[in-house]
DOTI-757716 format. One record per residue: residue in one letter; y, z, x of N, C-alpha, C in turn. Coordinates in pm, whole numbers, plus 50000, padded with zeros to 5 digits. Last residue first. Layout:
<atoms>
AYZXYZXYZX/...
</atoms>
This chain:
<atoms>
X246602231481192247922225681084246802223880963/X246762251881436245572246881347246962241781168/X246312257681773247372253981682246202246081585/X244852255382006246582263482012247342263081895/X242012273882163242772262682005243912268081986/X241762264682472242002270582355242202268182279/X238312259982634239622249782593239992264782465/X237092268882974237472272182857238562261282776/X237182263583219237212255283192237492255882981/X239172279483459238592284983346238502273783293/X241282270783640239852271983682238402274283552/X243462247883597243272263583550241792266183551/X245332228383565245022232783728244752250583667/X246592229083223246622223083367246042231383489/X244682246582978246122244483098245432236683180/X243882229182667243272235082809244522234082898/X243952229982309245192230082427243972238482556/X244122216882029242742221882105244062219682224/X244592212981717245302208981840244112221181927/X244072197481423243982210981481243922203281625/X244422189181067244112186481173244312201281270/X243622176080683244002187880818243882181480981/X245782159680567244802164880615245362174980663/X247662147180310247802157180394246352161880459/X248172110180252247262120380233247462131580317/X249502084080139249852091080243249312107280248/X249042054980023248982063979999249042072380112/X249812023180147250062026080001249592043379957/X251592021180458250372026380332250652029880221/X254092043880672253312030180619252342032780518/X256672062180526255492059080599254832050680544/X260322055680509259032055480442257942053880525/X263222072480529262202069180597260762065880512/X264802083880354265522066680386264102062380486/X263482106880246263682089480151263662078180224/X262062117380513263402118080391262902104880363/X259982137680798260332124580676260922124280597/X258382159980838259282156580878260612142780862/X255782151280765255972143680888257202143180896/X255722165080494254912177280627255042164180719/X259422162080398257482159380381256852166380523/X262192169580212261422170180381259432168080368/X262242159979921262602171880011261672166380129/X261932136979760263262146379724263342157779861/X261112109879770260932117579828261882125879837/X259412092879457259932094779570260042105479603/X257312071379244257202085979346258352087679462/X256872057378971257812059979069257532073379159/X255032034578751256092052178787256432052278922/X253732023078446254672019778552255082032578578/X251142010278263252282020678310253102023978407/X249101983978031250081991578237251351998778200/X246261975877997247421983777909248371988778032/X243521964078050244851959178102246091961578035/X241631971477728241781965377890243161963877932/X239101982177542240231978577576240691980277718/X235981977077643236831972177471238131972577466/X233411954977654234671959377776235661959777619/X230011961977728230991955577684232421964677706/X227971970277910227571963877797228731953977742/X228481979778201227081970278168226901963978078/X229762006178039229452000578107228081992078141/X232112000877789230722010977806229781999677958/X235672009877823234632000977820232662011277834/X238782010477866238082018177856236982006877776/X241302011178101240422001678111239112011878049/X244822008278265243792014578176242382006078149/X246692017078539246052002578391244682009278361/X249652018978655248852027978593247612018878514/X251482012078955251552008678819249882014278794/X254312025179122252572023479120252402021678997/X256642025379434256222020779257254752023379273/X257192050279655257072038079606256642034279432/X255872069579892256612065979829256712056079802/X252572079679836253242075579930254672072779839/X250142100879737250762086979757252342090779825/X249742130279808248002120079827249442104479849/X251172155879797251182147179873249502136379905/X249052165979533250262162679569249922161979706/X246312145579325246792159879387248372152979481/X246252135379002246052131079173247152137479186/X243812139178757245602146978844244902141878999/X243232125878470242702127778553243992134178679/X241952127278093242552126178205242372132778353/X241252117677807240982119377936241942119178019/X241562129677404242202128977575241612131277707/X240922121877095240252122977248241582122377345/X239972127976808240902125576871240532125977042/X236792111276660238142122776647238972116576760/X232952106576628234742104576583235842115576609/X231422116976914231722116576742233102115476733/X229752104877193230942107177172230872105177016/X226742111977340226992102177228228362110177209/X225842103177728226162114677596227042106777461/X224392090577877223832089377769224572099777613/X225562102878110225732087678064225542084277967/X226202127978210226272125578091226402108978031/X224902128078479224732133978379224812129578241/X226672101378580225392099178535224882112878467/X230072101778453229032106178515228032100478491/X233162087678360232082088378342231022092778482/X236232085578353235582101178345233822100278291/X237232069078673236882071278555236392086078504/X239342055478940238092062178882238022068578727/X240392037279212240052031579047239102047979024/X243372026679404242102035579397241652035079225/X244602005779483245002021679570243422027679531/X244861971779485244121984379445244371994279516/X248021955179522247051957279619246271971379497/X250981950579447249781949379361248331948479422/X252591960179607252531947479621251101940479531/X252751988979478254171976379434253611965579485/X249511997079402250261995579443251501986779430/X247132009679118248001994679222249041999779281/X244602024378999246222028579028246712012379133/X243052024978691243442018878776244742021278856/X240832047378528242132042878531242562035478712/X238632040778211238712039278371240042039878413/X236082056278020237342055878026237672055578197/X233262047277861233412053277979235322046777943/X230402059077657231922052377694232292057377800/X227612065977555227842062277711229452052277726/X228142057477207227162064277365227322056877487/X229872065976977229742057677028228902065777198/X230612067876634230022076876695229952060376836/X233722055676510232762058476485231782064676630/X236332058776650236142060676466234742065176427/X238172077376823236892072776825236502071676701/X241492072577025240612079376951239242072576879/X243192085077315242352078777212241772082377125/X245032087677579245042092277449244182079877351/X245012095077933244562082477790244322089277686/X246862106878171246422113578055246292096877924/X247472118178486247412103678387246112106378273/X249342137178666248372136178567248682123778497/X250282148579035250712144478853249522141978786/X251962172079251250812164079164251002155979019/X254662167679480254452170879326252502168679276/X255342155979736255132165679712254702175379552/X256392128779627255182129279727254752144079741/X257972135379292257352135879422256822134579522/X259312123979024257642126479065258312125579203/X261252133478777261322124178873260412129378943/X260742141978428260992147378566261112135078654/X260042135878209261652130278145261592141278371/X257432143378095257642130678166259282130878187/X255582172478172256612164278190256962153078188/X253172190178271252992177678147254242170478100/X253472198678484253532209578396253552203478255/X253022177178694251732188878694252562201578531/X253882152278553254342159078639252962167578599/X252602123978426252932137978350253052143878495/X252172091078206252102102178391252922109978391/X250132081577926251472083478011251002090978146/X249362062077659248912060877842250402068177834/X247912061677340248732063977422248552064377576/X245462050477165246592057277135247932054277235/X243252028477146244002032577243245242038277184/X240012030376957241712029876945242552035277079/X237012018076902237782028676997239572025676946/X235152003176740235502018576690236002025176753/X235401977776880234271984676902234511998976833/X238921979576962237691970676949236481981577002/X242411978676973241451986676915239891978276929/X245941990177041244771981577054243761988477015/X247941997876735247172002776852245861990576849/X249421997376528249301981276624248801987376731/X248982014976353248942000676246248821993476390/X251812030276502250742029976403249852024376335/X252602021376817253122021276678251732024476565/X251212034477117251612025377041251472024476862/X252942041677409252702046377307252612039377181/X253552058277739253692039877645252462044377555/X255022064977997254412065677858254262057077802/X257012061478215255922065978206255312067078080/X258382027378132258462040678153256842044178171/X259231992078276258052005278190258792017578232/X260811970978348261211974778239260461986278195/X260801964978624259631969078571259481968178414/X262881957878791262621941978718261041950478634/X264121977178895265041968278777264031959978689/X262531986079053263211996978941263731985678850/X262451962279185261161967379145261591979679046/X264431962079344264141956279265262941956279194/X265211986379467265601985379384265321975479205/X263181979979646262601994479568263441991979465/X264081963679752262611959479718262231970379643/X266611971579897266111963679789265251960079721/X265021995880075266201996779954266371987979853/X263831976380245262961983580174263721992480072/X265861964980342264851956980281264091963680181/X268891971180374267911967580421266721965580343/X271161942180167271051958080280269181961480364/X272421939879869272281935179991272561946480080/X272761932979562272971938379646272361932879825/X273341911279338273251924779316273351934479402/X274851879779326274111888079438274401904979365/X273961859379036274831873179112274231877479215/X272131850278861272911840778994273741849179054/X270521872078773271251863278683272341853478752/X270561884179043270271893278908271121881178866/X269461885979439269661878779287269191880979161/X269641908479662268631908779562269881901679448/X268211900680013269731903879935268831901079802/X267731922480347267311909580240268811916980106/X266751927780690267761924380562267061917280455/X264101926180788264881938880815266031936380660/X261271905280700262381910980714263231923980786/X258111907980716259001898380807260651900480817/X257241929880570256881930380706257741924780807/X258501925680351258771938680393258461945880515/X257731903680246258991902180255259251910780362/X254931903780216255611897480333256761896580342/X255231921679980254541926480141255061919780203/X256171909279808256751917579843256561924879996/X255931877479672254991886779771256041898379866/X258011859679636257611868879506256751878579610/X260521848279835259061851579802258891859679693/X262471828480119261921835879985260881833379929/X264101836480406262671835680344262971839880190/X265531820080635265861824980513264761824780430/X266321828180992265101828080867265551831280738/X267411816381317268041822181190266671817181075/X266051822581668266131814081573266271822581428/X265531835281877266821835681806267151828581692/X263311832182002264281819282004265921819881968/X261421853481992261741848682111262771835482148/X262251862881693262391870881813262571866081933/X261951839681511262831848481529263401851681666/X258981829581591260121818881628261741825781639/X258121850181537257551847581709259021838181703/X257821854681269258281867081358258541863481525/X257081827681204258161829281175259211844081239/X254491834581274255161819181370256661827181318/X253441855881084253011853781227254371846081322/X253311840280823254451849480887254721851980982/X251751822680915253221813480901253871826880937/X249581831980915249681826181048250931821081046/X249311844780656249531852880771249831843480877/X248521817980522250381829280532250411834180624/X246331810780648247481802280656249161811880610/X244741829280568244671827880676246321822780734/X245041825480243245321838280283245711834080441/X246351790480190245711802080180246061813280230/X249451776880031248741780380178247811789380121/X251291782379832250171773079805249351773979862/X252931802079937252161808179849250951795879829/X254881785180096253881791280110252681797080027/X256761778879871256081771079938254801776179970/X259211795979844258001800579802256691792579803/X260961785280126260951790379963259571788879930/X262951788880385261321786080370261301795280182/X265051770280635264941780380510263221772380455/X266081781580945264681777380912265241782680775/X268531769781218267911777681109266441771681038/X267841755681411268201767781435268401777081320/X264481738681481265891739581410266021750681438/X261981731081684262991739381701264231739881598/X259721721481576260641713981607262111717781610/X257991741181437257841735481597259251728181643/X258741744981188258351755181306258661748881438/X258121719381064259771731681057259671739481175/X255641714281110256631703681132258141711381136/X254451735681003254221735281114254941724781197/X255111729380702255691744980784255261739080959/X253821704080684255051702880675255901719180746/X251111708980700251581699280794253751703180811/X250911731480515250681732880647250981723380684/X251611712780256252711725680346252001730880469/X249921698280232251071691980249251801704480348/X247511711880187247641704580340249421699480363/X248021721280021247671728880113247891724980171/X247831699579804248791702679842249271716679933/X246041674579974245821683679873247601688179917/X247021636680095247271655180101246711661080002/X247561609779991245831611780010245901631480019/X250291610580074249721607279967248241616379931/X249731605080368249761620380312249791624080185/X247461580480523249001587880454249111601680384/X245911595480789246041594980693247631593280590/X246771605881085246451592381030246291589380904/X245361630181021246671633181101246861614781065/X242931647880967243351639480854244781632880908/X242081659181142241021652381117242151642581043/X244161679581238244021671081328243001660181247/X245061702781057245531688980995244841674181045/X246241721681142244781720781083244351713081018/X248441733281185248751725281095247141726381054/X248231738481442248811745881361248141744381198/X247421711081577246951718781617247081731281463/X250201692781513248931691381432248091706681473/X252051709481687252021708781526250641703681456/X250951711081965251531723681881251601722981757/X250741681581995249901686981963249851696881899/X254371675381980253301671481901251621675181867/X256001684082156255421691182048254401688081995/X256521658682275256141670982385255491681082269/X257781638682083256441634982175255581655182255/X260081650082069258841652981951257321648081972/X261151646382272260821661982237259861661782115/X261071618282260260111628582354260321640382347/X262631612082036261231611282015260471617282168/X264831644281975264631627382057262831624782013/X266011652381681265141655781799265151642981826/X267321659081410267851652581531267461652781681/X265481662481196266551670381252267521668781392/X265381634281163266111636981082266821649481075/X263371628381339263991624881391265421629381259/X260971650381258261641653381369263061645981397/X260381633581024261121648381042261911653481124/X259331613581176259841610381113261311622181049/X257291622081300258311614881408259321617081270/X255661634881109255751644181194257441641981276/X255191608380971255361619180907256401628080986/X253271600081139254071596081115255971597081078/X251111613981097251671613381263253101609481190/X250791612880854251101623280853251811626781029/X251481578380733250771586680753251561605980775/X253401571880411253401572980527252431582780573/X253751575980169253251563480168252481563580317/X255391595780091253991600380038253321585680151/X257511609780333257371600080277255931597680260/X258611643880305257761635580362258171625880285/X260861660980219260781653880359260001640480422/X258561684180157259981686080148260341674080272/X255781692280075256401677680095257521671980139/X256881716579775255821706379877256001693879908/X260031727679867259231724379754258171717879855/X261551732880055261921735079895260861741279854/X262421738680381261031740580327260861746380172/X264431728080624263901733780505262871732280438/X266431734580902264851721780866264831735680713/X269521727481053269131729080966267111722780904/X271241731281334270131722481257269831730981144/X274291751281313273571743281401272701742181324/X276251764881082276351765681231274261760081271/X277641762580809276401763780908276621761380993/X279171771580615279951771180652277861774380714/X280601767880198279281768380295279571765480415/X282761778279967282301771180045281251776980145/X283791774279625283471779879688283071770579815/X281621755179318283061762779340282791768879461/X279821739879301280961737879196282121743479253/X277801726979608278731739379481279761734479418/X275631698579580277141706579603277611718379525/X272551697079685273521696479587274191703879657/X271411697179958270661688379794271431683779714/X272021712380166272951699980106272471693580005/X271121738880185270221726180250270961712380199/X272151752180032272951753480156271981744780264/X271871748379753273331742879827273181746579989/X269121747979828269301739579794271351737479827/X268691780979823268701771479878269181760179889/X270991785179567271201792879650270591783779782/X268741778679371269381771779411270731771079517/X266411797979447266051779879451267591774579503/X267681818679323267021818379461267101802979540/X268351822479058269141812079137268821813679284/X266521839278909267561842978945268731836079048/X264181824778820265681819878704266311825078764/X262071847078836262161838878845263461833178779/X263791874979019262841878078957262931860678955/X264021881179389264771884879244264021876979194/X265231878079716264411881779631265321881979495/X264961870080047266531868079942264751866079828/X265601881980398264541880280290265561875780150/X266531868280690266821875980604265971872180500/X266941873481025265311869580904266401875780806/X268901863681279268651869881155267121869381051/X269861844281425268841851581467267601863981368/X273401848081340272371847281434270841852181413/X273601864481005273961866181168272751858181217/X274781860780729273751853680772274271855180936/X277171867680450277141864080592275511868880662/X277641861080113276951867180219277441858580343/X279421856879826279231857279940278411868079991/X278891841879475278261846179626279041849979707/X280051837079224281011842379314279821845979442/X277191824079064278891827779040278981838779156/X274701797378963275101812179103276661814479053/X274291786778732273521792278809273431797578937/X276231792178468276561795378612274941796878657/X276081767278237275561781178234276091774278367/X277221753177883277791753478076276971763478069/X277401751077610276601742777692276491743277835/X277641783977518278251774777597277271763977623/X277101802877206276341798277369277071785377420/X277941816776989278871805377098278451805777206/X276201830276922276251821076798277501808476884/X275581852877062274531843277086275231830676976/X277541874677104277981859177164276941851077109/X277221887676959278831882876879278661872576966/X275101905077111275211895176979276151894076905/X274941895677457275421906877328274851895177160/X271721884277546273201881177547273661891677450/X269131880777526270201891977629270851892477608/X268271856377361268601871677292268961885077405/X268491831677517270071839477462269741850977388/X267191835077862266791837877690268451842177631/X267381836278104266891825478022266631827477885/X270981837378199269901840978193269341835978081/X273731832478385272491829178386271131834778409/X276141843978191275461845978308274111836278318/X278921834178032278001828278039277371828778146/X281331849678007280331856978031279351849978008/X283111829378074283091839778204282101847278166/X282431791778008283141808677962282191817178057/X282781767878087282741774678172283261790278107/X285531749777986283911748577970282691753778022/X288071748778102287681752278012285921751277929/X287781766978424286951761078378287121758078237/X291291781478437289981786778482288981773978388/X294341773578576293591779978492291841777978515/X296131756178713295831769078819294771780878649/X296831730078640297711748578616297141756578636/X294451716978795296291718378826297051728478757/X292511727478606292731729278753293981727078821/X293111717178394293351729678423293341732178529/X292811692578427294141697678366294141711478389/X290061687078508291401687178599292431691078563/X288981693378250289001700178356290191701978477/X289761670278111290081684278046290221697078220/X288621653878249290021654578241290501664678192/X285901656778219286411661978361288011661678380/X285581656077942285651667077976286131667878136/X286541628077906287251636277856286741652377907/X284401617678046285231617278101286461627178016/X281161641377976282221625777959283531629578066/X279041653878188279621654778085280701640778074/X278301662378466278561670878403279521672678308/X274481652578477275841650278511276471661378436/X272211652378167272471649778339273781641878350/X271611678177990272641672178053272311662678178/X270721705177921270041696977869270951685777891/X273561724778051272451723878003271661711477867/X275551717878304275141716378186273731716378153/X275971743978572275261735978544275401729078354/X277381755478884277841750078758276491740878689/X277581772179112277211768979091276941764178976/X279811791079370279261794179269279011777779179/X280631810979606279761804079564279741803279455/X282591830779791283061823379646282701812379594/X280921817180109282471825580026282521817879904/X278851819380348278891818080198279941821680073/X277621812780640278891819380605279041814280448/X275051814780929275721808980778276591818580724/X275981827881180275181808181141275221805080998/X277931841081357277391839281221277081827581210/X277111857881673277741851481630277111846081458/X277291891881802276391881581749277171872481653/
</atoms>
């Protein structure tokens, strides 16, 4: 399989609060070094790109460079045909990673190396002319990836059609919500065969119907064209459906690269910053209505936190509070999410027995143990939510972050590198009922009870 993009010793130069990159004494400074074979003087090596100078050690924050790297040293290789996913948190040079290799801008350093059309998808609009209708629009794209006007004549229903666009297709595009911009404009990338496709977080403007129908096009345009996908996304799900590869940007650095669901786990370890516990200072516990939120942690089954959790383990999520004054019918709720932030499951320690029961000041712990093998492997974040129900809501949205993986063989025969689908993965029972072949006895036996 031959390589459609090729990325060696990228890297990406920016002044900050600057346009351009500075007087003429600095590009002479520059060239001077560049002929003795020395390094950027304006351009110090641990100026990473990241958005806050309190990361930075502190001997540096007092010589912040006016230069930041918003990509340093890339390479990747991009096969044929490829989907590759390219993730990392916001500021991690995703954007601009696009952008050099859609020609917007030039790398500072390093080279780019494409193999056949190129259609991209920045920002909303990417392309259009506001003034111009949206038929218009359509010829207009087409003729800039270098389509004849009867191949763009032959497409043309395929895109409005898509697009959902047909009422407003005459309209300048000016007049667009900006829904409409990117369905006219994804369905203008799609159709008009380029051989690569880059698609940046665009989508997300699209409704629910409208992603699924892009991820949809983008699995169909892959598979049956060969056509090359550079998707990026904050939506982890669609990364994890539409990909096989993806590569994970940490401060314009490629961090890693490999299959998908390795990076997406990695990056989700990196970018959580929570432990299991979370515990708050004396004097700064949330507090409203005479309740105090002490503490949230997730406790292995022997009350552990410093263990690594299981699909095979149970654990416990334990709210530490406390009650100043007398209070009736509280209810304590805990929320479990999934990594793509989907609900897994919500329950509380309130009953109708005791709805009416009056709670007296003191120390309090609820908690609740979801049994072993119930989740699945993966992140799950913890949120608290203790309130009297119907009346008022007193503390809210406190999140704990944890991790379940898979240390030993699971009852499907399953390791780490394998993950089953679903955000939770439950042990039933089941039972195998076995009748022989060509056996007169219509009897069925039960051959097997799991």
């Amino acid at each position: 399989m031959s390589t459609a993009i090729s990325i060696e010793n990228v890297s990406k130069m920016y002044r900050l609060g600057q346009v351009g990159t500075g007087t003429i004494a600095h590009d002479l400074n520059r060239w001077w070094a560049r002929f003795r074979g020395k390094d950027d003087p304006f351009a110090r090596v641990w100026q990473v790109n990241d958005r806050t100078v309190a990361s930075l050690p502190p001997a540096s924050r007092s010589a912040v460079s006016d230069y930041v790297w918003a990509l340093k040293d890339i390479n990747l290789q991009v096969e044929q045909g490829q989907i590759l996913g390219i993730i990392g948190r916001n500021g991690s040079g995703k954007s601009t990673l696009l952008k050099l290799l859609s020609r917007v801008t030039a790398p500072t350093t390093g080279r780019i190396r494409v193999r056949g059309r190129m259609a991209s998808l920045l920002e909303v609009g990417t392309g259009f002319h506001p003034e111009l209708t949206g038929r218009e629009n359509i010829y207009l794209n087409g003729a800039i990836l270098g389509m004849t006007r009867s191949d763009i004549r032959r497409r043309f229903d395929e895109i409005v059609e898509f697009s959902g666009c047909a009422k407003y297709i005459d309209t300048p595009v000016k007049r667009y919500s900006s829904g409409m911009y990117v369905r006219l404009a994804f369905a203008v990338a799609a159709h008009l065969e380029p051989e690569i496709l880059i698609v940046d977080e665009v989508l997300a403007v699209g409704d629910a119907d409208f992603q699924t129908r892009c991820i949809g096009k983008m699995e169909d345009v892959s598979r049956e064209s060969g056509r090359t996908i550079l998707f990026v996304s904050h939506n982890m799900a669609s990364i994890r459906r539409l990909c096989r590869q993806s590569c994970l940007l940490v401060n314009g650095t490629l961090d890693s690269a490999g299959v998908t669901s390795d990076i997406i786990d990695r990056y989700l370890a990196a970018g959580s910053g929570a432990e299991r516990i979370l515990t708050f200072p004396a004097g700064q516990e949330p507090s409203k209505g005479g309740v105090r939120l002490n503490a949230v942690s997730v406790v292995d089954a022997l009350g552990r936190c410093d263990t690594r959790l299981s699909t095979s383990d149970s654990l416990r999520v334990e709210v530490r509070y406390t009650i100043v004054n007398s209070i009736r019918s509280l209810r304590v709720s805990v929320n479990l999410s999934a990594q793509d932030g989907s609900l897994v499951l919500s329950t509380s320690d309130f009953n109708h027995q005791a709805a009416d029961r009056m709670r007296a000041p003191g120390s309090y712990v609820s908690s609740v143990t979801i049994p072993a093998h119930f989740l699945n492997i993966g992140k799950y974040v913890v949120s608290v939510d203790i309130d009297i129900p119907l009346t008022a809501s007193l503390v809210a949205g406190h999140d704990v972050a944890f991790y379940v993986d898979e240390l030993t063989v699971n009852h499907l025969g399953l390791t780490h590198s394998a993950r089953p689908a679903g955000a939770i993965h439950p042990r039933f029972d089941w039972q195998i009922d076995y009748s022989p072949m060509h056996d007169n006895d219509s009897s069925i036996t039960r051959y097997a009870t799991l």
